[in-house]
N, CA, C and O atoms as a GROMACS GRO file, in nm:
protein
  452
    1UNK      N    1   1.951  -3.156  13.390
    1UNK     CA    2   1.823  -3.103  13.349
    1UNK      C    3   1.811  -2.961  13.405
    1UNK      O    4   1.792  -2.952  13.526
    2UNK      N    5   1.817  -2.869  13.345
    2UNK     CA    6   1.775  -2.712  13.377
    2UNK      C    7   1.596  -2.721  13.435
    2UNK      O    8   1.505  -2.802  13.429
    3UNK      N    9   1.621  -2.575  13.494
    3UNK     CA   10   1.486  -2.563  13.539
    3UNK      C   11   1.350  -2.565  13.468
    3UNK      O   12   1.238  -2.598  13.505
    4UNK      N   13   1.408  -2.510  13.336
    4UNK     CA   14   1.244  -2.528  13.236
    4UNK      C   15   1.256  -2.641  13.213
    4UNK      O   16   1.164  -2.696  13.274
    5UNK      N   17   1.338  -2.746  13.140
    5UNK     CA   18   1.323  -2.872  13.146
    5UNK      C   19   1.250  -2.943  13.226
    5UNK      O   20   1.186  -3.038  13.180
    6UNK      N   21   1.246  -2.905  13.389
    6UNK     CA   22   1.217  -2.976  13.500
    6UNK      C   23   1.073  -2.941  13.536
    6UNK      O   24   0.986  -3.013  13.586
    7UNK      N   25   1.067  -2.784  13.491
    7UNK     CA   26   0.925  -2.787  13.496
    7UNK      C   27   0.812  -2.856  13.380
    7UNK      O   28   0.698  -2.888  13.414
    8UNK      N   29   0.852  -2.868  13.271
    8UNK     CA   30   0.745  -2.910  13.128
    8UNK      C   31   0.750  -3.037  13.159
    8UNK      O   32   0.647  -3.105  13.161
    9UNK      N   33   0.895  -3.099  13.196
    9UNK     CA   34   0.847  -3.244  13.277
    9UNK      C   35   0.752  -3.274  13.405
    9UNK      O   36   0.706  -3.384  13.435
   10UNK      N   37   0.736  -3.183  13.457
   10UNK     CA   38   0.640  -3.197  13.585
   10UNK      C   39   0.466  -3.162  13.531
   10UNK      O   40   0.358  -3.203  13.574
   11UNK      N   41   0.502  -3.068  13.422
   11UNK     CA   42   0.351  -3.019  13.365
   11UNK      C   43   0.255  -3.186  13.317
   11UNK      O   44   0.143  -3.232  13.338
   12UNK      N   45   0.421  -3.246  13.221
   12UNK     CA   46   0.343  -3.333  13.152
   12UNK      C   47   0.309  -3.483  13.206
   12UNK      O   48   0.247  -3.567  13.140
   13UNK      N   49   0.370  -3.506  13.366
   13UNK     CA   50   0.339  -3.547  13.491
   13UNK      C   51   0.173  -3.505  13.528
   13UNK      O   52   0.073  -3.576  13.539
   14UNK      N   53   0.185  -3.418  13.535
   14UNK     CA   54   0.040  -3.369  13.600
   14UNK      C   55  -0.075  -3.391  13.479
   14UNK      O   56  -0.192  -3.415  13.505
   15UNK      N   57  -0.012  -3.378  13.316
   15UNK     CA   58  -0.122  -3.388  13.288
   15UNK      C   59  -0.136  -3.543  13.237
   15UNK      O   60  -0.235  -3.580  13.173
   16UNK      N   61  -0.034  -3.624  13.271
   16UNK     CA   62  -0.064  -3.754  13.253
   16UNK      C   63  -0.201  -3.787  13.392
   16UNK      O   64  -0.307  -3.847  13.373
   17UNK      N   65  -0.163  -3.740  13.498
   17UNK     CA   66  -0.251  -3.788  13.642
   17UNK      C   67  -0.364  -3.697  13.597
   17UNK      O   68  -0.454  -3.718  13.679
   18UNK      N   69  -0.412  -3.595  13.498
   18UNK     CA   70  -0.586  -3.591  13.428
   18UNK      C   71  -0.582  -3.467  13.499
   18UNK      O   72  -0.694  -3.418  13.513
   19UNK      N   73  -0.465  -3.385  13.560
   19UNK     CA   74  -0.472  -3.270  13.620
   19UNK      C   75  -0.518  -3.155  13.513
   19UNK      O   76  -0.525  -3.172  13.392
   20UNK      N   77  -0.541  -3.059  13.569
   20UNK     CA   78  -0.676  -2.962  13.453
   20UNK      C   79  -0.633  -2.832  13.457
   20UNK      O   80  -0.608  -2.783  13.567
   21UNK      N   81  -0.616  -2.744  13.323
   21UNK     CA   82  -0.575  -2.617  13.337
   21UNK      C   83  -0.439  -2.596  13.408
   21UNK      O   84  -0.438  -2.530  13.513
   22UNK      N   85  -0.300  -2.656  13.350
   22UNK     CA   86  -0.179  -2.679  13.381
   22UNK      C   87  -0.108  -2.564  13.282
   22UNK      O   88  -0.080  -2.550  13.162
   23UNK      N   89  -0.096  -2.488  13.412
   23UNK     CA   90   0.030  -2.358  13.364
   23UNK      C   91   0.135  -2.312  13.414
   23UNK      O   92   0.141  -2.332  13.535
   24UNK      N   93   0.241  -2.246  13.361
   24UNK     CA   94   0.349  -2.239  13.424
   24UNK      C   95   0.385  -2.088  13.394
   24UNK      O   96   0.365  -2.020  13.293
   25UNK      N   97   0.451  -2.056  13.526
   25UNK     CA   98   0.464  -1.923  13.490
   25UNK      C   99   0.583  -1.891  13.514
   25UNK      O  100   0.631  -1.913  13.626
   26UNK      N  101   0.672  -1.818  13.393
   26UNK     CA  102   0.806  -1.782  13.435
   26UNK      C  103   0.828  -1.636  13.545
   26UNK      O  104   0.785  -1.522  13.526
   27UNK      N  105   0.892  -1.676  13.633
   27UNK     CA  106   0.924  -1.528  13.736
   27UNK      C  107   1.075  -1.568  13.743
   27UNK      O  108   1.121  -1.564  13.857
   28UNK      N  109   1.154  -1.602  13.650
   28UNK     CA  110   1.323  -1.575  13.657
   28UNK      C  111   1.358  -1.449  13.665
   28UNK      O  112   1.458  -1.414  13.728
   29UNK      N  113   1.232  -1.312  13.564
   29UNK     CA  114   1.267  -1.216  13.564
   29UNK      C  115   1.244  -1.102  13.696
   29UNK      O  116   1.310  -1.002  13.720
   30UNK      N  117   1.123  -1.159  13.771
   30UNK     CA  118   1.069  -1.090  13.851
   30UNK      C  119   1.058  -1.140  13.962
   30UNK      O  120   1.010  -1.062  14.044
   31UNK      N  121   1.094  -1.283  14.017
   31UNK     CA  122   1.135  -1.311  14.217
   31UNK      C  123   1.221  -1.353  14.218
   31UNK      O  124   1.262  -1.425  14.127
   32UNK      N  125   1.274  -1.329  14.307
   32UNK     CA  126   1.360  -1.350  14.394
   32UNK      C  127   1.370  -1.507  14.482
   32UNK      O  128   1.457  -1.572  14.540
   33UNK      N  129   1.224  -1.518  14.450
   33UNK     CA  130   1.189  -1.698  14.549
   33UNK      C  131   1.253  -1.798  14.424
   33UNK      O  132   1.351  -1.871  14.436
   34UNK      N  133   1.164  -1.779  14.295
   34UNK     CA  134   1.138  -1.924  14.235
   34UNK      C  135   1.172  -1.881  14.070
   34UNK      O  136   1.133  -1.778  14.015
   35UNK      N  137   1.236  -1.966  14.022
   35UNK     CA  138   1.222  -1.879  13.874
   35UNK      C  139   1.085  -1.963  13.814
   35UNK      O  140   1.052  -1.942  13.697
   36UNK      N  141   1.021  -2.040  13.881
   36UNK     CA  142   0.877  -2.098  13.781
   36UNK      C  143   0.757  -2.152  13.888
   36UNK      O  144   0.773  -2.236  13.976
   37UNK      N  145   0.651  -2.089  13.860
   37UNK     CA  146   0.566  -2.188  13.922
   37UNK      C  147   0.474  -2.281  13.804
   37UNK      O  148   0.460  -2.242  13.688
   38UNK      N  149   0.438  -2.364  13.838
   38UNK     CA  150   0.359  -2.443  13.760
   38UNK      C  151   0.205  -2.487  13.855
   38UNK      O  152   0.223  -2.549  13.960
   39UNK      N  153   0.133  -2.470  13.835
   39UNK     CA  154   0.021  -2.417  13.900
   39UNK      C  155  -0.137  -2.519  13.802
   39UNK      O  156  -0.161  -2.516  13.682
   40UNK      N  157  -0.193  -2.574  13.883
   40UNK     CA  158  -0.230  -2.714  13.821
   40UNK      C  159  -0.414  -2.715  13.897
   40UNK      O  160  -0.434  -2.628  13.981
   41UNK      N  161  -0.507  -2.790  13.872
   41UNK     CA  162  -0.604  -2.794  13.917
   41UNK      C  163  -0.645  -2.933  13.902
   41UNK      O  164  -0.655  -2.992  13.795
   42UNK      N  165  -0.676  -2.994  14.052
   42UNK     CA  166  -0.709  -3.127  14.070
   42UNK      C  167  -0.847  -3.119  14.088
   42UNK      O  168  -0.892  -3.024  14.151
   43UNK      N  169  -0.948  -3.233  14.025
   43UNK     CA  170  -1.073  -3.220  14.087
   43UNK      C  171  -1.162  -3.264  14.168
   43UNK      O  172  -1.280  -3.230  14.184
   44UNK      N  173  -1.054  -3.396  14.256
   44UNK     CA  174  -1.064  -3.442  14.344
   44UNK      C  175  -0.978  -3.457  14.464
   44UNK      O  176  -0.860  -3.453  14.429
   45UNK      N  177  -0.994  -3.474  14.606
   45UNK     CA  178  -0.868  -3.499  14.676
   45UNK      C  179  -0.776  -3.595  14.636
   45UNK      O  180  -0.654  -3.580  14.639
   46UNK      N  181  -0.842  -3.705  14.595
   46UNK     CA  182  -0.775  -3.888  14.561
   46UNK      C  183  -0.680  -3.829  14.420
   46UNK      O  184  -0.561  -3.861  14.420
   47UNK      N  185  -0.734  -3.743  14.301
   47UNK     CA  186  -0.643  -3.673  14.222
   47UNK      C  187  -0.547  -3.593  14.263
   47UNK      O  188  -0.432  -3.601  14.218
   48UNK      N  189  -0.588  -3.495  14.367
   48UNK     CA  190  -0.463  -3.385  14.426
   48UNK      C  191  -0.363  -3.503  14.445
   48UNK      O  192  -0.285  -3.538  14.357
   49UNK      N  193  -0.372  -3.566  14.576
   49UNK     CA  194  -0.284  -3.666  14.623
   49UNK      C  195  -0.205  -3.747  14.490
   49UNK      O  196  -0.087  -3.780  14.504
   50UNK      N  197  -0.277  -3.777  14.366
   50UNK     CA  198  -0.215  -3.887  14.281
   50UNK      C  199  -0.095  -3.816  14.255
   50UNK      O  200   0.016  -3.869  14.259
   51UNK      N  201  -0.128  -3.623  14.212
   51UNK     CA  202  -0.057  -3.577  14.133
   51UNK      C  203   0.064  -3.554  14.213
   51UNK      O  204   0.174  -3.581  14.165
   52UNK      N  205   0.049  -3.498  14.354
   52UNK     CA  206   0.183  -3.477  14.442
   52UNK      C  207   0.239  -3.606  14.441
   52UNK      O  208   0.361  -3.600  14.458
   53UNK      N  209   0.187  -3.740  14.426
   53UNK     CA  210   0.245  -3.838  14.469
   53UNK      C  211   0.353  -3.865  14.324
   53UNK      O  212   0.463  -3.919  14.331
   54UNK      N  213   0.309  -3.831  14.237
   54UNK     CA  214   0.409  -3.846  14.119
   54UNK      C  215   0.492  -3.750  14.086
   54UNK      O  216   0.598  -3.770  14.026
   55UNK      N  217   0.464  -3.680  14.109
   55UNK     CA  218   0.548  -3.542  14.098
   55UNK      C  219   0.680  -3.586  14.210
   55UNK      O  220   0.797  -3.595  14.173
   56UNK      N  221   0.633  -3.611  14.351
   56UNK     CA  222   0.797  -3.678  14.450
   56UNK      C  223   0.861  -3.750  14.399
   56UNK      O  224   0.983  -3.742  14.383
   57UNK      N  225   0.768  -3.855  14.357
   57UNK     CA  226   0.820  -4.011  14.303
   57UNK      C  227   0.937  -3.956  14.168
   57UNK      O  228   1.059  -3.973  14.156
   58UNK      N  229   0.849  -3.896  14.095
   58UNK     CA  230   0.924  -3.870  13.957
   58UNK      C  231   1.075  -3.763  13.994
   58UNK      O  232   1.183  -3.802  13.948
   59UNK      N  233   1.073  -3.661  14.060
   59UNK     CA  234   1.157  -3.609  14.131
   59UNK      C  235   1.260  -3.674  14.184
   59UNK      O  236   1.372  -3.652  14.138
   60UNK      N  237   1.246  -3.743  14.264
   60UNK     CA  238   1.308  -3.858  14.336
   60UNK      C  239   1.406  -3.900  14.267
   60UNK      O  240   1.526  -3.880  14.286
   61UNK      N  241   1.320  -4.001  14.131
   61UNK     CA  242   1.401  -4.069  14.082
   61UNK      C  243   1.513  -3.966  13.990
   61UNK      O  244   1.632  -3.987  13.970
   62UNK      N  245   1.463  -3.899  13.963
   62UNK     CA  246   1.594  -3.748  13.889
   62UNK      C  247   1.703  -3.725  13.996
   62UNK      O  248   1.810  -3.683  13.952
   63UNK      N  249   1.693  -3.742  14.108
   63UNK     CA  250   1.781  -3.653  14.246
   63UNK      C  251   1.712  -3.527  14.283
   63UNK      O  252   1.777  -3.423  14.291
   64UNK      N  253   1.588  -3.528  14.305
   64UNK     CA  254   1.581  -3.398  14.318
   64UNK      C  255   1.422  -3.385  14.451
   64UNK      O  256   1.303  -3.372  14.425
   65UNK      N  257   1.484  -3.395  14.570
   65UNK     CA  258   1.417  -3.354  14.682
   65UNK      C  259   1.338  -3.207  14.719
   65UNK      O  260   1.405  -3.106  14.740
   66UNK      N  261   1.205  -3.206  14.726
   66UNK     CA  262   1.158  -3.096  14.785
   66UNK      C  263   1.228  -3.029  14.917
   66UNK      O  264   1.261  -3.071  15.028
   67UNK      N  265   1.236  -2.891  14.845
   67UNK     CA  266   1.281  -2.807  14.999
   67UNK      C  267   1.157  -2.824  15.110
   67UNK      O  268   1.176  -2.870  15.223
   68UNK      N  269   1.034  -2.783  15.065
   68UNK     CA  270   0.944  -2.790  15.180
   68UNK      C  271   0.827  -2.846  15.109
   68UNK      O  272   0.824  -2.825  14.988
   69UNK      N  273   0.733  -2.912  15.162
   69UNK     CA  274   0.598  -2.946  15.130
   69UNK      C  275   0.466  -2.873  15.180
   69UNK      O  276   0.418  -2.949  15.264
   70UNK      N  277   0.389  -2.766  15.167
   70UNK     CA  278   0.297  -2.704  15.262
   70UNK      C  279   0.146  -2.761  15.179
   70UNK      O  280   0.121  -2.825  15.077
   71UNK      N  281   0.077  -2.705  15.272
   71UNK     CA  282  -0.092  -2.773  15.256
   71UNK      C  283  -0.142  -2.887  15.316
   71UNK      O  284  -0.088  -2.996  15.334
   72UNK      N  285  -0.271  -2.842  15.349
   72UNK     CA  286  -0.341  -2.988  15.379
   72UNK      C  287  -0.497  -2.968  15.282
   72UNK      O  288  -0.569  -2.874  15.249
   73UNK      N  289  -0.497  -3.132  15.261
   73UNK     CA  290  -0.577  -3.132  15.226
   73UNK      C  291  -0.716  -3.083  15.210
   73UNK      O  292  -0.790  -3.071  15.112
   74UNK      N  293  -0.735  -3.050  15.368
   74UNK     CA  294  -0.903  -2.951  15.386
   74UNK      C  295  -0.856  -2.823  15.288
   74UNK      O  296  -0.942  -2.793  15.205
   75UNK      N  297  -0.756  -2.757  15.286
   75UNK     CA  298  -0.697  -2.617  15.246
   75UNK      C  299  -0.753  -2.614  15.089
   75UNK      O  300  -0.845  -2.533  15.072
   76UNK      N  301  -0.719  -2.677  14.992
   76UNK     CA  302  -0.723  -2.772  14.858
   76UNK      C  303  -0.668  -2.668  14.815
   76UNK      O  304  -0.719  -2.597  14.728
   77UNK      N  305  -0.504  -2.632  14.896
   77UNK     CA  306  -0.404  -2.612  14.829
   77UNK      C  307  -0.289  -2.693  14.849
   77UNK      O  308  -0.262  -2.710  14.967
   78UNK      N  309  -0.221  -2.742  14.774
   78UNK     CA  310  -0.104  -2.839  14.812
   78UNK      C  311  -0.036  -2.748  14.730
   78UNK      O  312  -0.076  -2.683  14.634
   79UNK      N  313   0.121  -2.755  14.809
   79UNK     CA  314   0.251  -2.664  14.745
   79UNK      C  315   0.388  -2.745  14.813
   79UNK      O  316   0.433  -2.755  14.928
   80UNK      N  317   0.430  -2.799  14.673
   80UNK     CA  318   0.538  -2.896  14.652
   80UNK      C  319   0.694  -2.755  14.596
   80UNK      O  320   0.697  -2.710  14.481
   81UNK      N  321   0.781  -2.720  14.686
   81UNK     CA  322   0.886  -2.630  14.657
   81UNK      C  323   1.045  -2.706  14.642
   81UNK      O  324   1.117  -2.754  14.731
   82UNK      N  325   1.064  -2.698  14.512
   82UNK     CA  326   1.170  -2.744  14.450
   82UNK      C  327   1.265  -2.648  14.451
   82UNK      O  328   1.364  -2.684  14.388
   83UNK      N  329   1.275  -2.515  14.509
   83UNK     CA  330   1.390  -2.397  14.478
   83UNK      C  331   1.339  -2.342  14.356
   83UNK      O  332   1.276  -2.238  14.335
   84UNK      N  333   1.382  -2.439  14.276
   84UNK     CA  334   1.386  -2.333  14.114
   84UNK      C  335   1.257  -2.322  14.083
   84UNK      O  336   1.215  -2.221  14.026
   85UNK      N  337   1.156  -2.452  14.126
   85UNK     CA  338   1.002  -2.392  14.084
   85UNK      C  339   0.933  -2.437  14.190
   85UNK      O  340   0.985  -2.504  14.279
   86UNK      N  341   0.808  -2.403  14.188
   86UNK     CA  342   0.759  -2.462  14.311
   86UNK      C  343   0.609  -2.489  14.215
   86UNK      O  344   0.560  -2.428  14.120
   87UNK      N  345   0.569  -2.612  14.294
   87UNK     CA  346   0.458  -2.674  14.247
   87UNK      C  347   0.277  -2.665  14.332
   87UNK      O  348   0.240  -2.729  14.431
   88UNK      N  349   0.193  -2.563  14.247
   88UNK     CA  350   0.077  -2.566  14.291
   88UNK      C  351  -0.057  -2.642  14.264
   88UNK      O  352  -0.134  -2.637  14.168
   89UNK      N  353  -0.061  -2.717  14.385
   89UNK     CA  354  -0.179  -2.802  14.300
   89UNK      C  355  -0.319  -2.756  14.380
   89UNK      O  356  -0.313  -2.759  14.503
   90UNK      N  357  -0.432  -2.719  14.325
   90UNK     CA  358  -0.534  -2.624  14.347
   90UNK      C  359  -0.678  -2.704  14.372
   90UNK      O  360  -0.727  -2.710  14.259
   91UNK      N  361  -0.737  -2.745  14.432
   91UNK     CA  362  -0.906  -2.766  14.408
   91UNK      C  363  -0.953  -2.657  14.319
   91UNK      O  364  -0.888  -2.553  14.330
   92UNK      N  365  -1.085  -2.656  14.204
   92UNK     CA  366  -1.075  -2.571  14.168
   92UNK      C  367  -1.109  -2.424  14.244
   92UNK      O  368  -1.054  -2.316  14.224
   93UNK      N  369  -1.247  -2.466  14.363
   93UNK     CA  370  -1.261  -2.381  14.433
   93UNK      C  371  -1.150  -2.233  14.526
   93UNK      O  372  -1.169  -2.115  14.556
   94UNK      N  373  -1.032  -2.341  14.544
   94UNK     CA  374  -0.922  -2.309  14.630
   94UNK      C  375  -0.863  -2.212  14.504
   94UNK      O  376  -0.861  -2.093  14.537
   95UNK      N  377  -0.811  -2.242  14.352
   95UNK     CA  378  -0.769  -2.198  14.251
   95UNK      C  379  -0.860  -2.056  14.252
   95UNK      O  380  -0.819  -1.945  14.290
   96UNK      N  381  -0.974  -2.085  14.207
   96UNK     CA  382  -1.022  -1.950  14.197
   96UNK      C  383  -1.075  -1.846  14.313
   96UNK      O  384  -1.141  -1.746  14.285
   97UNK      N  385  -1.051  -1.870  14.396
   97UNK     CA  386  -1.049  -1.768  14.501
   97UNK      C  387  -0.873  -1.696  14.581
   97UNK      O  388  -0.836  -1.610  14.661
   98UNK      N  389  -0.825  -1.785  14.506
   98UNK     CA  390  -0.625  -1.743  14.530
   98UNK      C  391  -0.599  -1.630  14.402
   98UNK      O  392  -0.551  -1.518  14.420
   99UNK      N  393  -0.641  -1.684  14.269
   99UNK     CA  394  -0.617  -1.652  14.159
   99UNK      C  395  -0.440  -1.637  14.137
   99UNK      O  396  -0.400  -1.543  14.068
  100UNK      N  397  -0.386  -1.690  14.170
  100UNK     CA  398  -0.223  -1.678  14.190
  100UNK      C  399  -0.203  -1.632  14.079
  100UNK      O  400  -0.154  -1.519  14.089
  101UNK      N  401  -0.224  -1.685  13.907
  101UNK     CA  402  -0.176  -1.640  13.814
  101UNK      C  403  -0.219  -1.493  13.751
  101UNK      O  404  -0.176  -1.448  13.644
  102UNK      N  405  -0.307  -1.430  13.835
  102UNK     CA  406  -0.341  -1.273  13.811
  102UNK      C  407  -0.270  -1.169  13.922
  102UNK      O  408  -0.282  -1.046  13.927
  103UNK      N  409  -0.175  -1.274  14.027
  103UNK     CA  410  -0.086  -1.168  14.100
  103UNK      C  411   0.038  -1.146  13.986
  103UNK      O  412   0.097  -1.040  13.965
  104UNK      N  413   0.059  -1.273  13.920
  104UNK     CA  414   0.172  -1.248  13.796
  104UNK      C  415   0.142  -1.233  13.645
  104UNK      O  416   0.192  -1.294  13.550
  105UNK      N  417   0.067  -1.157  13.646
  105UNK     CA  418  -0.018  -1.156  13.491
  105UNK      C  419   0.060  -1.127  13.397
  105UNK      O  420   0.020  -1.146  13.283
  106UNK      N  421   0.204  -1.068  13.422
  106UNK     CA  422   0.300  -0.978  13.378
  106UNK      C  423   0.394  -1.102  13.297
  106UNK      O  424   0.457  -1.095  13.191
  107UNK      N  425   0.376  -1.215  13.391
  107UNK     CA  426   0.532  -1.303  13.381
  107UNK      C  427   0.499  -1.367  13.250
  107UNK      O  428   0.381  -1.363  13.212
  108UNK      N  429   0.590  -1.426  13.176
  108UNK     CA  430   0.562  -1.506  13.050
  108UNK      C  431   0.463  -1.631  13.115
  108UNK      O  432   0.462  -1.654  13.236
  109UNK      N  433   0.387  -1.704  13.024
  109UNK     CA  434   0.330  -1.799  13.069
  109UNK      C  435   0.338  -1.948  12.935
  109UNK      O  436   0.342  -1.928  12.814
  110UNK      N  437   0.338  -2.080  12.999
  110UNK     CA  438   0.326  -2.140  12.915
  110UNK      C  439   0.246  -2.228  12.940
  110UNK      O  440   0.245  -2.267  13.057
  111UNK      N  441   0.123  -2.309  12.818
  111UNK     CA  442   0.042  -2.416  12.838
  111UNK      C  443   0.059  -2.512  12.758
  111UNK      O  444  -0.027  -2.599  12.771
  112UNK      N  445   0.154  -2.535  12.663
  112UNK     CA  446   0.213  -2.659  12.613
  112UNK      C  447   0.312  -2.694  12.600
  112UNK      O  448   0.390  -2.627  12.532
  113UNK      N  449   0.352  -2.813  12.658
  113UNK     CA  450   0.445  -2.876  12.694
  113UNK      C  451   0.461  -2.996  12.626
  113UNK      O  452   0.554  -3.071  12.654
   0.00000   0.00000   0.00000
């Protein structure tokens, strides 16, 4: 499974768990970190948690272990890093005061998967 593969599978993960405003943004051309983030909005903690919890699980069962896990819950940012993409899951409050996808406004973006 290539990396876009791995991400539209994780999108359509998140939007099975009712996750909201699920986008992905290509930076293959422009970092150096990640070639994708996929960047997601939960609207509860018990949702944040469902969605990281399927996103490992589903990972898992592919072979494919997070490099690092950061966030806590008070933060209502959770960030799940796979190498090739890394996974943001947002409260919306936390989402719109980061605005992550207007530091990359530049990068291609996709919302259907």
């Amino acid at each position: 499974m290539n990396s876009k593969e791995k991400v539209f599978h994780v999108a359509r993960l998140i939007l099975d768990k009712k996750g909201i405003d699920v986008i992905i943004l290509d930076l293959s051309n422009i970092s150096g970190i990640t070639d994708f983030f996929v960047i997601c909005t939960g609207m509860t903690p018990t949702q944040r948690r469902a969605i990281q919890r399927a996103i490992e699980e589903e990972m898992d069962k592919l072979g494919y272990k997070p490099r690092g896990i950061e966030g806590k819950e008070g933060s209502g940012w959770l960030l799940l890093d796979y190498n090739d993409f890394i996974v943001h899951i947002f409260s919306q409050k936390a989402r719109e005061f980061y605005k992550i996808e207007e530091l990359y406004k530049n990068a291609p973006q996709y919302t259907e998967f």
